[in-house]
N, C-alpha and C positions, 0 to 999 in steps of 0.2 A: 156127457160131451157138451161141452161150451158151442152155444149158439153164435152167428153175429150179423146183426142188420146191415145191409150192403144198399147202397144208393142201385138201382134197376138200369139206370144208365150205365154206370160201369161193367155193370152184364150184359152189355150189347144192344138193352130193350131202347127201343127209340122215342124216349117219353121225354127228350130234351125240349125248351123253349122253342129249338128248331126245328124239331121232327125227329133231329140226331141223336144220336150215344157214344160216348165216350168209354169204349172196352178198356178196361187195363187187364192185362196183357203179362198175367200174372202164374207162376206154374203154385204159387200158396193160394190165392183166391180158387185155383183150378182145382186144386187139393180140399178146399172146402166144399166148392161146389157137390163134390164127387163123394165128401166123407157125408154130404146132408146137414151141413153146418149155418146155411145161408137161410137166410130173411129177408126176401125180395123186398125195397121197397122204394117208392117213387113219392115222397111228401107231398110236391107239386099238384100231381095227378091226380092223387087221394082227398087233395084237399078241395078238388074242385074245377082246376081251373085245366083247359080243354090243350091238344097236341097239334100243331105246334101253336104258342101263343105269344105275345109278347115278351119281351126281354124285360124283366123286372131288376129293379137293384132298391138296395134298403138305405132310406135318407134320413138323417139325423140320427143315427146312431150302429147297433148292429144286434145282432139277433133277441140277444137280452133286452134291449131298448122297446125292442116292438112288443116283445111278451109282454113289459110292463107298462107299454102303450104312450110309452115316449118319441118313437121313433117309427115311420112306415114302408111300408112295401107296395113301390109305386111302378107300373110300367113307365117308358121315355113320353108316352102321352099324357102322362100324368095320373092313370085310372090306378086307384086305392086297394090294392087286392092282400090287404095284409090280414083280414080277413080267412083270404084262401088259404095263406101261407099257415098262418097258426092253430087251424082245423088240420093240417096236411102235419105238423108237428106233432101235434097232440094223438093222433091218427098215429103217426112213428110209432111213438111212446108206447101208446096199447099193442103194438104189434110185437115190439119190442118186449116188452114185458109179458103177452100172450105166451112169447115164444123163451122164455127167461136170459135172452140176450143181455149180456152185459157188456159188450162193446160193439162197435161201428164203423163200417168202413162207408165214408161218406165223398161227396165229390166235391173237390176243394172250389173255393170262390162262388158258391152259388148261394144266394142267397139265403137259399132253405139249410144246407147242408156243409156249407164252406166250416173249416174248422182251425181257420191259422187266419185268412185273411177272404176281404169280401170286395166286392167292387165297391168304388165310394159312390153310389147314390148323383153322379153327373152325368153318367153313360159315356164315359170320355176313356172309357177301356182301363183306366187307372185302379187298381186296386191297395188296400187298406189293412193293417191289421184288425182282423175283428172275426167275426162268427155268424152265419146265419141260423134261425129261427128254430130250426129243428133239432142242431147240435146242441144251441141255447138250452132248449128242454130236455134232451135227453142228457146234457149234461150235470142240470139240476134234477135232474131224477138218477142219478150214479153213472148213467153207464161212460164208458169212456172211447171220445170221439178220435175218430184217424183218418186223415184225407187217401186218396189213392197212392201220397206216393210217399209215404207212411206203414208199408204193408208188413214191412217187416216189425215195425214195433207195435202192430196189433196181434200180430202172430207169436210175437213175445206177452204181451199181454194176456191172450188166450191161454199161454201154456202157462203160467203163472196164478191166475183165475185156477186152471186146473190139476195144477201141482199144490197148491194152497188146501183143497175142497174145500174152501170160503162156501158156506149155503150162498142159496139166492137169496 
């Protein structure tokens, strides 16, 4: 059975910048849940940085930029937590790969986890196409990233993953 790393937020856990979570509201995520498929995880959290915390957005570039340390992950007061972010990535990856996941259902627009587009680095609520930090990595390590409102073509992806029996 196909594993698949889920953002903790969209499970209801309230590990958001604001204390918050964002359920999706889903009867296939519920079906995971329920089949034992899920791989709680929270990049943020893991990588260090405390609930609720600043609002972080990534400047000069997007997820891939920060990995290769061209681009940062700054809260609106300007404090450099890219740091946390790419411990909290890397942190994904072994989780992900602990548990032989090969796809991800990630929460879109955040900077660790966004996977189509990310807010552009002004805090002016405007967002960008790009990817945050953790999709970045676990995209360069195979697995394949899907925002929340995406569920359906993860769920296709899984069954494909396991109609294939592609090994890990």
């Amino acid at each position: 059975m196909e594993r698949i790393l889920v953002s903790a937020c969209l499970l209801g856990r309230p590990v958001r910048y604001d204390g918050g979570a964002k359920p999706v509201g889903d009867e296939v995520v519920a079906r995971w849940r329920g089949e034992g498929r899920v791989v709680v995880f929270c990049p943020e959290v893991s990588g260090g940085l405390p609930v609720p915390r600043a609002a972080a957005e990534i400047v000069g570039g997007d997820g891939d930029d920060v990995l290769d340390g061209v681009a940062r992950v700054l809260t609106e007061g300007g404090e450099d937590v890219s740091r946390q972010f790419v411990r909290g990535a890397r942190l994904a990856l072994e989780a992900a790969r602990g548990a032989g996941a090969r796809v991800a259902l990630l929460k879109e627009s955040s900077p660790s986890c966004g996977s189509l587009r990310v807010y552009d680095g002004r805090f002016t609520g405007a967002r960008v196409p790009g990817h945050g930090v953790t999709t970045a990595l676990l995209r360069r390590a195979g697995v394949r990233v899907f925002s929340e409102d995406q569920v359906s073509e993860a769920a296709a992806c899984l069954r494909a993953l396991e109609g294939s029996g592609a090994s890990r």
